[in-house]
C-alpha positions in Angstrom: 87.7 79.9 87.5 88.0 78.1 90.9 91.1 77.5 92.9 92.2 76.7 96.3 94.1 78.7 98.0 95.5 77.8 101.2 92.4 75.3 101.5 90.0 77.9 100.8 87.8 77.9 97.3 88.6 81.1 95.5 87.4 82.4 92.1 90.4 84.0 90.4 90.6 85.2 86.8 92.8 82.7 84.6 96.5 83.9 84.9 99.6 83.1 86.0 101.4 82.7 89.9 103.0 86.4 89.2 100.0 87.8 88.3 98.3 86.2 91.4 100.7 87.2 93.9 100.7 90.8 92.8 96.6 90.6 92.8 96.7 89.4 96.2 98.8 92.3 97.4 101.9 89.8 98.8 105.4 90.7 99.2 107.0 87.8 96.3 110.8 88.1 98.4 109.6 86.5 101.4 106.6 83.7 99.7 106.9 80.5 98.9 104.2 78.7 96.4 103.6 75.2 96.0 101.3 74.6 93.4 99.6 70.8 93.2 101.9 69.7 96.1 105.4 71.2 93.7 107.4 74.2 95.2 107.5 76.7 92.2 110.8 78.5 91.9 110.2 82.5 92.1 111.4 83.0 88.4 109.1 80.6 87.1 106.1 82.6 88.3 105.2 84.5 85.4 105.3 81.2 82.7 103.3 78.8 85.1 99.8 79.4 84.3 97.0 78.0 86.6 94.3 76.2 85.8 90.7 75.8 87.6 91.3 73.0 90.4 94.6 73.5 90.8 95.8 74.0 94.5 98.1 76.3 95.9 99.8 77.5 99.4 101.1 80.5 99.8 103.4 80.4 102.8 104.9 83.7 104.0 108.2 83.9 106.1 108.5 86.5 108.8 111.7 87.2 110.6 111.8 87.7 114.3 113.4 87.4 117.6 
């Protein structure tokens, strides 16, 4: 199915946000995803299914100094 991820068009098999973030290889304590223009808590990852057209950010926080 297609998504969009970060405003990019991306085939993804269907699944849910949990299953995305670990295909994607991202670190789920320090991500943020907002998912048709909703912030999606972290332990609601793994019931929220996604669907082709939906849209996504994936916004990762780094500390520094």
């Amino acid at each position: 199915m297609e998504i969009i991820i970060n405003g990019q068009t991306e085939q993804s098999p269907p699944g849910t946000i949990a299953e995305l973030v670990t295909r994607k290889g991202l670190a789920p304590g320090s991500l943020v995803v907002e998912l048709n223009q909703t912030i999606i808590k972290q332990e609601q990852w793994q019931t929220t299914s996604l669907k082709a057209g939906d849209r996504l950010e994936l916004l990762s926080f780094v500390g520094g100094g």
